[in-house]
PyMOL Python script that loads the backbone (N, CA, C, O; Angstrom):
from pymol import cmd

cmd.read_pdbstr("""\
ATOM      1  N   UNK A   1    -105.103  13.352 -63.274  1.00  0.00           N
ATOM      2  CA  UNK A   1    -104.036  12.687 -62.543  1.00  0.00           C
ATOM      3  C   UNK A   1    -103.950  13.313 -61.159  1.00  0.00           C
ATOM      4  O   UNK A   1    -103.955  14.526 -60.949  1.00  0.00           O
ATOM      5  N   UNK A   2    -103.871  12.338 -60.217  1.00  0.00           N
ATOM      6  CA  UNK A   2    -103.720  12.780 -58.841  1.00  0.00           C
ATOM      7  C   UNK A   2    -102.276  12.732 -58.261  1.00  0.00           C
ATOM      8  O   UNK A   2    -101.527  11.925 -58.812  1.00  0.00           O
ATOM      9  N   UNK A   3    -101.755  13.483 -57.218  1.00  0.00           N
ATOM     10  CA  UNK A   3    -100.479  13.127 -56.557  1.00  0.00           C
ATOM     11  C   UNK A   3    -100.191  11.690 -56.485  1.00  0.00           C
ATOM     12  O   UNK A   3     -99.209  11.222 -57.062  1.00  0.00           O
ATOM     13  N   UNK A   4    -100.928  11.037 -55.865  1.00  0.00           N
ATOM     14  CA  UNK A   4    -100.760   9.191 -56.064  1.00  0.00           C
ATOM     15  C   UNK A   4     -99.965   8.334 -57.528  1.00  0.00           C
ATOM     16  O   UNK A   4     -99.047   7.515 -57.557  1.00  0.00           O
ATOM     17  N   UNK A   5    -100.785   8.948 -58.624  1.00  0.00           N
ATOM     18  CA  UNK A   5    -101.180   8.898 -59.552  1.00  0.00           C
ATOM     19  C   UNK A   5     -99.156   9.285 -60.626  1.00  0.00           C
ATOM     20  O   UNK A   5     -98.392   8.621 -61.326  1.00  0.00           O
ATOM     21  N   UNK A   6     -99.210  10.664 -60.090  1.00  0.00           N
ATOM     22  CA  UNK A   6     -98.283  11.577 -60.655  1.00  0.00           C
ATOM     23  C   UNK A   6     -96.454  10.969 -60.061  1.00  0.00           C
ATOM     24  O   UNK A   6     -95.365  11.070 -60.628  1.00  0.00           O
ATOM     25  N   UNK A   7     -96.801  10.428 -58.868  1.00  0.00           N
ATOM     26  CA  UNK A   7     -96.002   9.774 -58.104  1.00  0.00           C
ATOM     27  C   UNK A   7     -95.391   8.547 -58.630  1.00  0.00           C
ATOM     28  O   UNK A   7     -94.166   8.432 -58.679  1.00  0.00           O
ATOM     29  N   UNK A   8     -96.406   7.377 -59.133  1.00  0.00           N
ATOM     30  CA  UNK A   8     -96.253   6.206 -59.792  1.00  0.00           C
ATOM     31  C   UNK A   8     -95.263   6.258 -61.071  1.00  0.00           C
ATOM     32  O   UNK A   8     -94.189   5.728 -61.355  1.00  0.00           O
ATOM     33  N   UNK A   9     -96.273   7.278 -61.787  1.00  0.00           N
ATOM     34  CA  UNK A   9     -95.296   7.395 -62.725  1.00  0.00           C
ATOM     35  C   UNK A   9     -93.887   8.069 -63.325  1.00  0.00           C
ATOM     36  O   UNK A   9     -93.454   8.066 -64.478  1.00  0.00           O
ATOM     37  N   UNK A  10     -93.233   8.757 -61.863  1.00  0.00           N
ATOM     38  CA  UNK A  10     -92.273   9.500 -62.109  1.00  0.00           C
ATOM     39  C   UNK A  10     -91.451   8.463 -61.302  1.00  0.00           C
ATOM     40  O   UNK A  10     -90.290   8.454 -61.714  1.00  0.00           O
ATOM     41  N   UNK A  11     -91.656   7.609 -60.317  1.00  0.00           N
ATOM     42  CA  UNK A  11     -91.163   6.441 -59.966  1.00  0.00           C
ATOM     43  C   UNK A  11     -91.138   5.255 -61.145  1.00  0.00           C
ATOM     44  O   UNK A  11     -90.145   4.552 -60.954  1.00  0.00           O
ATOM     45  N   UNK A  12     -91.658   4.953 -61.927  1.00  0.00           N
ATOM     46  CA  UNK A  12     -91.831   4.327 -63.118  1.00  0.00           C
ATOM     47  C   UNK A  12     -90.301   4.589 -64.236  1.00  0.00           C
ATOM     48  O   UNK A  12     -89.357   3.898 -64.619  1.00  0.00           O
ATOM     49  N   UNK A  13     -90.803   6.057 -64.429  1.00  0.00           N
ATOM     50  CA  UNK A  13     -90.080   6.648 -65.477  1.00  0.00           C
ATOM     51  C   UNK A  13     -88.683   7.142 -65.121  1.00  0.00           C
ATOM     52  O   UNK A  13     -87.920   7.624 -65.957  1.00  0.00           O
ATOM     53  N   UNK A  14     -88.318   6.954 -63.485  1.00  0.00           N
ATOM     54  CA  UNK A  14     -87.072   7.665 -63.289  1.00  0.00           C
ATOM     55  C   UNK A  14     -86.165   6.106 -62.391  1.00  0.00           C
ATOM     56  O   UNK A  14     -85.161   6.072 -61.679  1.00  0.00           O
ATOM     57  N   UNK A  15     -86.881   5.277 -62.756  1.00  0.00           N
ATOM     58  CA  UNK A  15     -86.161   4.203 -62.071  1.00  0.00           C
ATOM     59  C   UNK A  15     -85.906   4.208 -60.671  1.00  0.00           C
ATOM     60  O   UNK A  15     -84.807   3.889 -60.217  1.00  0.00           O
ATOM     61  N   UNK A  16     -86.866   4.554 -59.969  1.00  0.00           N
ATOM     62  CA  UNK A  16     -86.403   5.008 -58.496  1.00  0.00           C
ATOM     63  C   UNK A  16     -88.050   4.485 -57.705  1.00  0.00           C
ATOM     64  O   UNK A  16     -89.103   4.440 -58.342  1.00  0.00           O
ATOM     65  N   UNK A  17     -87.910   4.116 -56.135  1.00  0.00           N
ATOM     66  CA  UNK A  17     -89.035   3.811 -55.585  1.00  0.00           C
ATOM     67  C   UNK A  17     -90.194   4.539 -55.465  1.00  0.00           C
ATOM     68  O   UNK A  17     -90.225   5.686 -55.911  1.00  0.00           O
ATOM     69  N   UNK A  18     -91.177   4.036 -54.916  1.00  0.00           N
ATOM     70  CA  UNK A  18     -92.432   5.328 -54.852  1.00  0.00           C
ATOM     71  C   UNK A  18     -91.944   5.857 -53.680  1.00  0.00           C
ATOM     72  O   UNK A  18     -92.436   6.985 -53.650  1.00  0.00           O
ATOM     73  N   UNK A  19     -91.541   5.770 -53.093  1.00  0.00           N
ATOM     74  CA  UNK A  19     -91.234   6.600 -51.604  1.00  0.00           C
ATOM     75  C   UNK A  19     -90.446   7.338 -52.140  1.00  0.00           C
ATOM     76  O   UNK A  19     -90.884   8.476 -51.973  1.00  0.00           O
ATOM     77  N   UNK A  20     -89.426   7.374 -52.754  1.00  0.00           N
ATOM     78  CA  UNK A  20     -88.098   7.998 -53.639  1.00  0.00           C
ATOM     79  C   UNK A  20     -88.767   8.952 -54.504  1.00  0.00           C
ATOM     80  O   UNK A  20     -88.281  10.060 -54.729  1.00  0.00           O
ATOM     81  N   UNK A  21     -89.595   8.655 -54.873  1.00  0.00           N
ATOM     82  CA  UNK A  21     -90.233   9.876 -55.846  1.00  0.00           C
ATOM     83  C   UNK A  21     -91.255  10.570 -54.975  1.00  0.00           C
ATOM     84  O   UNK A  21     -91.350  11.797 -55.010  1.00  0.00           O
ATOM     85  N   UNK A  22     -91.960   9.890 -54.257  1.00  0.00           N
ATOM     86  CA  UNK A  22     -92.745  10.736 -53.384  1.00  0.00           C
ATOM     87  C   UNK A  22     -92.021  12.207 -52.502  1.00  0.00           C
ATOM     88  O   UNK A  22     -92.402  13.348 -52.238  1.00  0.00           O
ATOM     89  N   UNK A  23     -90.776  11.372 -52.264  1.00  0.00           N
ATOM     90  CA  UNK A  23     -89.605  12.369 -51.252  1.00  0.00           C
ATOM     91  C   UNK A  23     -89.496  13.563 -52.171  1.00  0.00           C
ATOM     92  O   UNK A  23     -89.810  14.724 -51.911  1.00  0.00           O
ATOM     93  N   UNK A  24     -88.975  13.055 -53.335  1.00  0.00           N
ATOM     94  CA  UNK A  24     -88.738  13.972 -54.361  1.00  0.00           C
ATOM     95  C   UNK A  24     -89.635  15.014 -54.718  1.00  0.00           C
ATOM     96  O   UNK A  24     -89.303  16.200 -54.717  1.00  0.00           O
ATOM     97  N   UNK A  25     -90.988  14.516 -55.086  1.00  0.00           N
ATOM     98  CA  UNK A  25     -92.140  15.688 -55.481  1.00  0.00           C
ATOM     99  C   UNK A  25     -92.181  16.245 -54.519  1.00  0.00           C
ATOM    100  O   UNK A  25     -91.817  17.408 -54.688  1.00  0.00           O
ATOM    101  N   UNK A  26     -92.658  15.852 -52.745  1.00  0.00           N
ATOM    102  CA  UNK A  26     -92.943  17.080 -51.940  1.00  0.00           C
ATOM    103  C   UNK A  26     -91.342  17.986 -51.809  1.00  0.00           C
ATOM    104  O   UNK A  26     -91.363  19.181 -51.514  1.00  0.00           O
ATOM    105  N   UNK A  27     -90.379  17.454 -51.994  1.00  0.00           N
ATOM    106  CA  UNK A  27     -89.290  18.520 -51.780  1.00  0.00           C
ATOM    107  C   UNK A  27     -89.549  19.516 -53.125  1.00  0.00           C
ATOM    108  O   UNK A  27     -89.163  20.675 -52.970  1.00  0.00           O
ATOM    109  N   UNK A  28     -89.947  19.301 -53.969  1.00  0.00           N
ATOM    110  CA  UNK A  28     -89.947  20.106 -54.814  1.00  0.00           C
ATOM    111  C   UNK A  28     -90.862  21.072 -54.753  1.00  0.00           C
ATOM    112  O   UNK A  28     -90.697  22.289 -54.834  1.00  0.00           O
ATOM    113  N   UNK A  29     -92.271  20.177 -54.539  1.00  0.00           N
ATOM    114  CA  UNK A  29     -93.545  21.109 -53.977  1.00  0.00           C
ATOM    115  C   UNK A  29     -93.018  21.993 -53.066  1.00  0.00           C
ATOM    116  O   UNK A  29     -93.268  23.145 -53.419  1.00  0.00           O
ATOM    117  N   UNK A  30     -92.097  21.908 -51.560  1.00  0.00           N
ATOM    118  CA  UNK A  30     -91.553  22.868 -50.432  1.00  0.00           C
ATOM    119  C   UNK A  30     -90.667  24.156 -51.318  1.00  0.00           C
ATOM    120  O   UNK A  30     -90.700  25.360 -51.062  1.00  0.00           O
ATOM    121  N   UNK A  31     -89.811  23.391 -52.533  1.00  0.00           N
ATOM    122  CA  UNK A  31     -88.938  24.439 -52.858  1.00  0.00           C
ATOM    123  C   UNK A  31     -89.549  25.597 -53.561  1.00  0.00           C
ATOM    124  O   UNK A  31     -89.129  26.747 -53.683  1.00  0.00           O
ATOM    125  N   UNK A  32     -91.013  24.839 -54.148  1.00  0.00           N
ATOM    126  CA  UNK A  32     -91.443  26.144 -55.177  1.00  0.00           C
ATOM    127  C   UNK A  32     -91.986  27.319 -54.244  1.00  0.00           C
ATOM    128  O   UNK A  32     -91.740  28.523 -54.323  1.00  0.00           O
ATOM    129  N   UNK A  33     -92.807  26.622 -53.325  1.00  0.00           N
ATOM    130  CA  UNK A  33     -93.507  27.370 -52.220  1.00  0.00           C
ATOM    131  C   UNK A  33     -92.529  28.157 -51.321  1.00  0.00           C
ATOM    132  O   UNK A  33     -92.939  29.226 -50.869  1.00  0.00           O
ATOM    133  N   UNK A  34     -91.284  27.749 -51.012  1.00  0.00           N
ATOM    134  CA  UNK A  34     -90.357  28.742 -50.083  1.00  0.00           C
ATOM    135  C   UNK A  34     -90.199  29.905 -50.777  1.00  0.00           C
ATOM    136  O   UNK A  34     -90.440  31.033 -50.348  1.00  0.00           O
ATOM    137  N   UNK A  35     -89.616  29.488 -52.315  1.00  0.00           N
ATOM    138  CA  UNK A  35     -89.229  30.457 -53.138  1.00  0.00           C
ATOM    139  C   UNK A  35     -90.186  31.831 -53.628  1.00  0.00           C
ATOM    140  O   UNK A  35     -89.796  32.985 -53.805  1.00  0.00           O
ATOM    141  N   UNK A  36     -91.773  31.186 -53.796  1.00  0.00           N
ATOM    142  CA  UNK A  36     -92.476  32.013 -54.064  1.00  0.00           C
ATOM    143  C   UNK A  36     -92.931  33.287 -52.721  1.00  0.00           C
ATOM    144  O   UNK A  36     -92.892  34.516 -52.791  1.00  0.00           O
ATOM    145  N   UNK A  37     -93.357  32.357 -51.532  1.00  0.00           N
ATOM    146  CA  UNK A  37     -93.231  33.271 -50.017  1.00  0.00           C
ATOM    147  C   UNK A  37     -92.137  34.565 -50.501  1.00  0.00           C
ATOM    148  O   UNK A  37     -92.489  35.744 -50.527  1.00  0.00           O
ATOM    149  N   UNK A  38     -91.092  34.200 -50.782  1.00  0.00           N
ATOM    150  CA  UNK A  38     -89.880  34.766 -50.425  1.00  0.00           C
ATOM    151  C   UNK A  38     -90.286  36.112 -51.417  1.00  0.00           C
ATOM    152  O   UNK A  38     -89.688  37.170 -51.223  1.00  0.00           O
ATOM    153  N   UNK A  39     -91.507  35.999 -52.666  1.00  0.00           N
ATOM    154  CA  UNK A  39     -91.453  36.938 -53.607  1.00  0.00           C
ATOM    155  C   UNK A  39     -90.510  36.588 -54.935  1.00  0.00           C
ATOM    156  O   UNK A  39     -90.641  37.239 -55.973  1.00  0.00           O
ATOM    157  N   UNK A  40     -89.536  35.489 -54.809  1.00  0.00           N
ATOM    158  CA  UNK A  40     -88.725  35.700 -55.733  1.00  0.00           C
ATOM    159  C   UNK A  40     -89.649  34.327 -57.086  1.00  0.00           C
ATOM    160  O   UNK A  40     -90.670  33.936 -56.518  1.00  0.00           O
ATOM    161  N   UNK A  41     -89.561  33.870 -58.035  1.00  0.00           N
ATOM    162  CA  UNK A  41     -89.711  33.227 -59.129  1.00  0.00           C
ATOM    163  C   UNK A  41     -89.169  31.980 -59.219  1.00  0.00           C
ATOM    164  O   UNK A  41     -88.234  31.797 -58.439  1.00  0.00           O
ATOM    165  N   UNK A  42     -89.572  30.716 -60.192  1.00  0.00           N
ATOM    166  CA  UNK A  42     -89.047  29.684 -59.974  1.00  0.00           C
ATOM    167  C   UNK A  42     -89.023  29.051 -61.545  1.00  0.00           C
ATOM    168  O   UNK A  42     -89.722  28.061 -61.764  1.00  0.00           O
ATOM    169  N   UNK A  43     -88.215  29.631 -62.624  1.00  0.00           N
ATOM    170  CA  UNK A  43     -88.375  29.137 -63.885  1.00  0.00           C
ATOM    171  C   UNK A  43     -87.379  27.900 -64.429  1.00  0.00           C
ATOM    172  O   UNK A  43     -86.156  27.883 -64.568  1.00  0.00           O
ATOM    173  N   UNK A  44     -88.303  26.967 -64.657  1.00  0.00           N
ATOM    174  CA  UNK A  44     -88.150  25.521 -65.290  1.00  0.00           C
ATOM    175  C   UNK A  44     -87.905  25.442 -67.431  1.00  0.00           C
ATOM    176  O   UNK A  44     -88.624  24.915 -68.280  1.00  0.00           O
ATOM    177  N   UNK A  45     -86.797  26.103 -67.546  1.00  0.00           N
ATOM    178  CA  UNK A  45     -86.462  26.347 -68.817  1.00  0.00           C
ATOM    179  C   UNK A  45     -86.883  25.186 -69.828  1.00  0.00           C
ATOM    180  O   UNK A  45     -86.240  24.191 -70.164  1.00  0.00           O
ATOM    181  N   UNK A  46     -88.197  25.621 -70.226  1.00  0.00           N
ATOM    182  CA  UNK A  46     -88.723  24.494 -71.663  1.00  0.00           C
ATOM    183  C   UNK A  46     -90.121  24.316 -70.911  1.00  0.00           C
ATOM    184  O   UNK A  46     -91.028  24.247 -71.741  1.00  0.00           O
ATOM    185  N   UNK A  47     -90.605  24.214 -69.503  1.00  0.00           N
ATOM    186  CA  UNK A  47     -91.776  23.983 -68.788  1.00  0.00           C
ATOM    187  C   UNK A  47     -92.493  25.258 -67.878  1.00  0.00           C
ATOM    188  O   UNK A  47     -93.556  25.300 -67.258  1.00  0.00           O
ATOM    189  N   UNK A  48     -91.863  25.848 -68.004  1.00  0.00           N
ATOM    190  CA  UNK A  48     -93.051  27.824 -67.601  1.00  0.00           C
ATOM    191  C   UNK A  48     -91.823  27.617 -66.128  1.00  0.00           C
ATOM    192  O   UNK A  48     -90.972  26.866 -65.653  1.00  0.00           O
ATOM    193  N   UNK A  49     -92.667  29.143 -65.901  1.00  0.00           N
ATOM    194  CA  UNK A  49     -91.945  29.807 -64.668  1.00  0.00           C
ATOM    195  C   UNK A  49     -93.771  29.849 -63.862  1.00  0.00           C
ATOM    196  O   UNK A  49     -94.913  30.019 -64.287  1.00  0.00           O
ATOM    197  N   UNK A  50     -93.153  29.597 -62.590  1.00  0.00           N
ATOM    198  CA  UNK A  50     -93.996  29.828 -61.406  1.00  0.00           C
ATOM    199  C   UNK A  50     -94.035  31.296 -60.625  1.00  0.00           C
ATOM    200  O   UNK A  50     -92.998  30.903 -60.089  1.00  0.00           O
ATOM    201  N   UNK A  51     -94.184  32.222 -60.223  1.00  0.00           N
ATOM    202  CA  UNK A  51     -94.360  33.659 -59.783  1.00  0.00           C
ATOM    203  C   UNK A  51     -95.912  34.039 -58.728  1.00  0.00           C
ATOM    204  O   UNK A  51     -97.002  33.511 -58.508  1.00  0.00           O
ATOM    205  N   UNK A  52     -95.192  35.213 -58.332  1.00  0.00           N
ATOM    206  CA  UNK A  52     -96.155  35.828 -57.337  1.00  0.00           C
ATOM    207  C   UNK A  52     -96.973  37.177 -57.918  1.00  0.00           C
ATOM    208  O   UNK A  52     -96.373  38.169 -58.334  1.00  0.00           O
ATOM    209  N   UNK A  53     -97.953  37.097 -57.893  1.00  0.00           N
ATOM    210  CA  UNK A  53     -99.196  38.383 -58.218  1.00  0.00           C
ATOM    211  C   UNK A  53     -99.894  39.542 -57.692  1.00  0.00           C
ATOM    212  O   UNK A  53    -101.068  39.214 -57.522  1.00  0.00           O
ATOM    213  N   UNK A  54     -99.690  40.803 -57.345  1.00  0.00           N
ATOM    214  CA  UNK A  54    -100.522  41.200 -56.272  1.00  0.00           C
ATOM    215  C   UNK A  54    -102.034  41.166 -57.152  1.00  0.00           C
ATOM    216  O   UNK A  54    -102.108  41.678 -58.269  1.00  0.00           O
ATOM    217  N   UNK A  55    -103.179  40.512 -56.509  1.00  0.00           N
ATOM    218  CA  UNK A  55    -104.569  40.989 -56.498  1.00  0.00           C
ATOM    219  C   UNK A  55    -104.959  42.198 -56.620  1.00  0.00           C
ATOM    220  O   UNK A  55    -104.911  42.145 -57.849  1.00  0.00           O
ATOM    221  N   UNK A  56    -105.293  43.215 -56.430  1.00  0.00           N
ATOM    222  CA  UNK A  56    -106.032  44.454 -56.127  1.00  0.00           C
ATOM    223  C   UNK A  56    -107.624  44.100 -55.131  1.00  0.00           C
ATOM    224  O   UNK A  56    -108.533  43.319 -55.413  1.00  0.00           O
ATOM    225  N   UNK A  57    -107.504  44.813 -54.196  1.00  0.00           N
ATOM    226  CA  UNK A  57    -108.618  44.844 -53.992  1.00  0.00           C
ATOM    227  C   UNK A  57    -110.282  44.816 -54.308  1.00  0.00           C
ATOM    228  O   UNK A  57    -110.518  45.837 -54.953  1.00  0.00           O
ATOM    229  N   UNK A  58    -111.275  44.196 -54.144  1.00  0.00           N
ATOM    230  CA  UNK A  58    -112.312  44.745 -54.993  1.00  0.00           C
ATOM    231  C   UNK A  58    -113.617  44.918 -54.522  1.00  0.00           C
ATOM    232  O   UNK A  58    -113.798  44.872 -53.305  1.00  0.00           O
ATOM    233  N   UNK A  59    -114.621  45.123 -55.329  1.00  0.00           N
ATOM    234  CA  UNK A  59    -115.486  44.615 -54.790  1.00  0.00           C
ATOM    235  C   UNK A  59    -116.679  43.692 -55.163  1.00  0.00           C
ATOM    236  O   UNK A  59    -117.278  44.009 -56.190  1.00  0.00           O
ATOM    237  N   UNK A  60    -117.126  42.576 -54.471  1.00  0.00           N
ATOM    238  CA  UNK A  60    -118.104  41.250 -54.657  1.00  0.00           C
ATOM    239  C   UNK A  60    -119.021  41.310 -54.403  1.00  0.00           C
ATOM    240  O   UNK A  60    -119.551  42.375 -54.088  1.00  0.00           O
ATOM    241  N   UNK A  61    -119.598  40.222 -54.427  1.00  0.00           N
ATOM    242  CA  UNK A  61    -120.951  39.959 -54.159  1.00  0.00           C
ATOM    243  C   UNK A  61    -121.207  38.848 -53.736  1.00  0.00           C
ATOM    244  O   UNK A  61    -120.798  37.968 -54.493  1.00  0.00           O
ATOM    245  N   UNK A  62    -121.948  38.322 -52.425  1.00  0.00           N
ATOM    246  CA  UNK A  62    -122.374  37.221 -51.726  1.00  0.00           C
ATOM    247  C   UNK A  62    -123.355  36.848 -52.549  1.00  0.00           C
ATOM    248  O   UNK A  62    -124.493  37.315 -52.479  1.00  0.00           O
ATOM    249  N   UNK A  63    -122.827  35.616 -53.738  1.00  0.00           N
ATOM    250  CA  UNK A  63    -124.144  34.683 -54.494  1.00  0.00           C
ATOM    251  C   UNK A  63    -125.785  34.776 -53.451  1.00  0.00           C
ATOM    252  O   UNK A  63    -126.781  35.359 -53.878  1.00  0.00           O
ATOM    253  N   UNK A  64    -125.724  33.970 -51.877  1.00  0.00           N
ATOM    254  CA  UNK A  64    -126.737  33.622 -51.441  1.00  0.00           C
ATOM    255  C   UNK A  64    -127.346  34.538 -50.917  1.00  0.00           C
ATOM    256  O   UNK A  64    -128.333  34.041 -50.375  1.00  0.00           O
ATOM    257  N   UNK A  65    -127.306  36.219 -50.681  1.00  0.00           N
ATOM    258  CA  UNK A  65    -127.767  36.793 -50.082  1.00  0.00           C
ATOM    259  C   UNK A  65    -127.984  38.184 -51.415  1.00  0.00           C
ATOM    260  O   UNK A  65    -129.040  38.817 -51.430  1.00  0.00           O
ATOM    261  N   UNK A  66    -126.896  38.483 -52.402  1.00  0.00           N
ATOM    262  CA  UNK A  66    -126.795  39.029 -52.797  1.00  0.00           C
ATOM    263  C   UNK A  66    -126.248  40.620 -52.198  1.00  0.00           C
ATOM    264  O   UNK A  66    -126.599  41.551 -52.923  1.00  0.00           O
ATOM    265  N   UNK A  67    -125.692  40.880 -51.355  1.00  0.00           N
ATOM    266  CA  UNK A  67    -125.182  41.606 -50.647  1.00  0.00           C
ATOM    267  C   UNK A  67    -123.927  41.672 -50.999  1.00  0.00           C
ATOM    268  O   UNK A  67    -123.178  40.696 -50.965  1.00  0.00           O
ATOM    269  N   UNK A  68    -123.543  42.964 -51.410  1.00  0.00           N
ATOM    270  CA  UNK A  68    -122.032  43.798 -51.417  1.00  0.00           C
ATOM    271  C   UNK A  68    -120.825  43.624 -50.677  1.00  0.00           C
ATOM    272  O   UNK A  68    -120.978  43.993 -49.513  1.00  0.00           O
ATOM    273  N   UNK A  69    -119.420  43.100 -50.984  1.00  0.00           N
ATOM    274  CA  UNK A  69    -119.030  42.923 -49.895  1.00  0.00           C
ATOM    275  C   UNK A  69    -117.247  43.449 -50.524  1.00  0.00           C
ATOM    276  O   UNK A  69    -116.879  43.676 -51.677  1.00  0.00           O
ATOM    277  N   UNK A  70    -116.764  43.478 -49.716  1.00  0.00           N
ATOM    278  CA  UNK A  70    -114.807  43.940 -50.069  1.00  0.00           C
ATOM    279  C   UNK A  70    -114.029  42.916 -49.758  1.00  0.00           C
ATOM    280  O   UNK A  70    -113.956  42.363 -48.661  1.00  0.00           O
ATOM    281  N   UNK A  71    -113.166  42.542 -51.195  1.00  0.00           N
ATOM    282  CA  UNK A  71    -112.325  41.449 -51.279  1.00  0.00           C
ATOM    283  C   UNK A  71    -111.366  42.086 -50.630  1.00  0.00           C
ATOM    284  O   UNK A  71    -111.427  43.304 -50.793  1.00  0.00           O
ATOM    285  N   UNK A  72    -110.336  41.647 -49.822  1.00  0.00           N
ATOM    286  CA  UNK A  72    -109.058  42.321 -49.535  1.00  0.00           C
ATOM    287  C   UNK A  72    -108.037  42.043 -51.055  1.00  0.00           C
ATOM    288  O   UNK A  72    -108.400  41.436 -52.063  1.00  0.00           O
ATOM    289  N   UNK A  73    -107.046  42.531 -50.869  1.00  0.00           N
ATOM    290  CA  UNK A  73    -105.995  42.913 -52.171  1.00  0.00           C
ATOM    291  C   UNK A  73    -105.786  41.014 -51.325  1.00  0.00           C
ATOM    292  O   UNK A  73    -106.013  40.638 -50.175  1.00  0.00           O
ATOM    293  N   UNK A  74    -105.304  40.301 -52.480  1.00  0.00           N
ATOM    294  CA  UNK A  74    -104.214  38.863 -52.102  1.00  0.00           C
ATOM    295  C   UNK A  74    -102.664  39.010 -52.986  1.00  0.00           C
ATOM    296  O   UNK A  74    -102.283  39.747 -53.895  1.00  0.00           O
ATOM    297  N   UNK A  75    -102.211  38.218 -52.421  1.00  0.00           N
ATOM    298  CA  UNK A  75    -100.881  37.814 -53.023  1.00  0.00           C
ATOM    299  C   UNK A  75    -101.404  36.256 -53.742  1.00  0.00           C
ATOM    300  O   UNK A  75    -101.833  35.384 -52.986  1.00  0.00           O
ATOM    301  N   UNK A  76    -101.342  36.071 -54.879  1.00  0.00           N
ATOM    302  CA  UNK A  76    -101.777  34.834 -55.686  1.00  0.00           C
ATOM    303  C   UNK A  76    -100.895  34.315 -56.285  1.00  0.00           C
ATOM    304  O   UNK A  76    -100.123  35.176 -56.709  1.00  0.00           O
ATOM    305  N   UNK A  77    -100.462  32.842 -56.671  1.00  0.00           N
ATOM    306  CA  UNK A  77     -99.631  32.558 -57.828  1.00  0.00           C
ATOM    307  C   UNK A  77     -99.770  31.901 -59.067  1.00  0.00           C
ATOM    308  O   UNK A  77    -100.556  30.960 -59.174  1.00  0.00           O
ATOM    309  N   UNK A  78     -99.037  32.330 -60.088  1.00  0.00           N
ATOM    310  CA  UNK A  78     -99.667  32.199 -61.005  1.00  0.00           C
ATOM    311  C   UNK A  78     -98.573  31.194 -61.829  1.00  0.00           C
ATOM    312  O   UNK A  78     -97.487  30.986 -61.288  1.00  0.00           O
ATOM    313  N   UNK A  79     -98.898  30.520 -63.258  1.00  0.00           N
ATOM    314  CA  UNK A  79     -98.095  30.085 -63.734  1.00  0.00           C
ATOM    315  C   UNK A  79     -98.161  30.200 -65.429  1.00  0.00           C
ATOM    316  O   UNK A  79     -99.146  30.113 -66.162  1.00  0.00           O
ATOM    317  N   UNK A  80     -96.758  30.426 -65.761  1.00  0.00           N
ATOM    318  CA  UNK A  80     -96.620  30.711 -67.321  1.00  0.00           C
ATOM    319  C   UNK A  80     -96.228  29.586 -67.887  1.00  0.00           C
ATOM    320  O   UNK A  80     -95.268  29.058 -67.326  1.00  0.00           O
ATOM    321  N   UNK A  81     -96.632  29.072 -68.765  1.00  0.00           N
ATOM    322  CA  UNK A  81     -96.321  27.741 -69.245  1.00  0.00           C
ATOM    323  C   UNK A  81     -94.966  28.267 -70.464  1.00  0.00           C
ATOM    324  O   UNK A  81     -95.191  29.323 -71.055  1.00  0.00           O
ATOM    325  N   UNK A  82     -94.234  27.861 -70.645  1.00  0.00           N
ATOM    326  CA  UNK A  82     -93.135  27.695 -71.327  1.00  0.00           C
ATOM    327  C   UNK A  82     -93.337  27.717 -73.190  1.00  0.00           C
ATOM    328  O   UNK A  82     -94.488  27.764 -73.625  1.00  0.00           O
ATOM    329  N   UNK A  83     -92.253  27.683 -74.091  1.00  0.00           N
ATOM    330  CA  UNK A  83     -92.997  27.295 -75.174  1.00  0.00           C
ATOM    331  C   UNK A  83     -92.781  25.815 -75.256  1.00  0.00           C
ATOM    332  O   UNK A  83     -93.787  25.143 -75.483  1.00  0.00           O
ATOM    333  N   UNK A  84     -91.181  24.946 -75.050  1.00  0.00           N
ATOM    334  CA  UNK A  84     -91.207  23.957 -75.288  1.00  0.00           C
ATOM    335  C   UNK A  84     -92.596  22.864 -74.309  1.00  0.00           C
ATOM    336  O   UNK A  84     -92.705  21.640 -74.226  1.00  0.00           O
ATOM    337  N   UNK A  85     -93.406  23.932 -73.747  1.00  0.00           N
ATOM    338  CA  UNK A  85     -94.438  23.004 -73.071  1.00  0.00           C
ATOM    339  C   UNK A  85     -95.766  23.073 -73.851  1.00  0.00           C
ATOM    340  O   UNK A  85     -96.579  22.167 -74.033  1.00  0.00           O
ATOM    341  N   UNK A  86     -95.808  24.594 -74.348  1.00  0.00           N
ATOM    342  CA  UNK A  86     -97.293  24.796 -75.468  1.00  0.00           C
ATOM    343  C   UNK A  86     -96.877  24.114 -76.367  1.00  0.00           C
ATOM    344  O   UNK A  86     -97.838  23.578 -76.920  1.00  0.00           O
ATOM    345  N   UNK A  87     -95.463  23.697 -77.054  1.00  0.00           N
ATOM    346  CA  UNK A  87     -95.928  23.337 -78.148  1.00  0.00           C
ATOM    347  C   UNK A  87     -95.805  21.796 -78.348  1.00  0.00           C
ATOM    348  O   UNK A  87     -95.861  21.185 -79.415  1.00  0.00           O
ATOM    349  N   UNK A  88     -95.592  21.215 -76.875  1.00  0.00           N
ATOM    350  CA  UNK A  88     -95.851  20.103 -76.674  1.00  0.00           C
ATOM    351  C   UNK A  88     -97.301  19.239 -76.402  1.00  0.00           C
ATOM    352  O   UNK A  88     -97.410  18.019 -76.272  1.00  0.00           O
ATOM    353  N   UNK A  89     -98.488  20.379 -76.355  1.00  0.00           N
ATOM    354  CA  UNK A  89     -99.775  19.961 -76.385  1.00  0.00           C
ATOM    355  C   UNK A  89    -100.486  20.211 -77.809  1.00  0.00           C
ATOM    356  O   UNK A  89    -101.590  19.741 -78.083  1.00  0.00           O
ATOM    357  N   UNK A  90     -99.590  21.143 -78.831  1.00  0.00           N
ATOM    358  CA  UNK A  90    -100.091  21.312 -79.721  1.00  0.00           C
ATOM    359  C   UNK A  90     -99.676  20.470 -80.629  1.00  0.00           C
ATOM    360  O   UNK A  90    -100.149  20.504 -81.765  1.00  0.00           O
TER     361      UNK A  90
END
""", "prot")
cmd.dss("prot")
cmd.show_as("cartoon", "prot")
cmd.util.cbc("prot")
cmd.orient("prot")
């Protein structure tokens, strides 16, 4: 499923236009992303929490050359899926 895709049907299912739901997903997409910048968490009780990771530094390897190289440490985010969401695929 694509944004297009994900859009239709939450406009579908929530009785509201595609522009109306479109508005809706990217505000939501902005809120998770402000929140996470900020360091702080974004948990959706029954559907996981969203959070920030530090990386560690490391070290790689260039596939095409095979040459040694240093990842810098990142800030990554990660996501925990919920139970009422695992045990909705199971």
């Amino acid at each position: 499923m694509n944004k297009t895709e994900l859009i239709d049907q939450i406009a579908d299912e929530s009785d509201v236009s595609k522009a109306a739901a479109g508005r809706a997903l990217d505000a939501m997409i902005s809120a998770v992303t402000q929140t996470l910048s900020k360091g702080d968490q974004v948990t959706l009780v029954g559907f996981g929490t969203f959070s920030v990771r530090d990386r560690a530094a490391r070290t790689g390897r260039n596939p095409k050359t095979g040459e040694t190289i240093q990842i810098k440490a990142a800030k990554v985010p990660t996501f925990k899926a919920g139970k009422a969401f695992k045990d909705a695929l199971n």
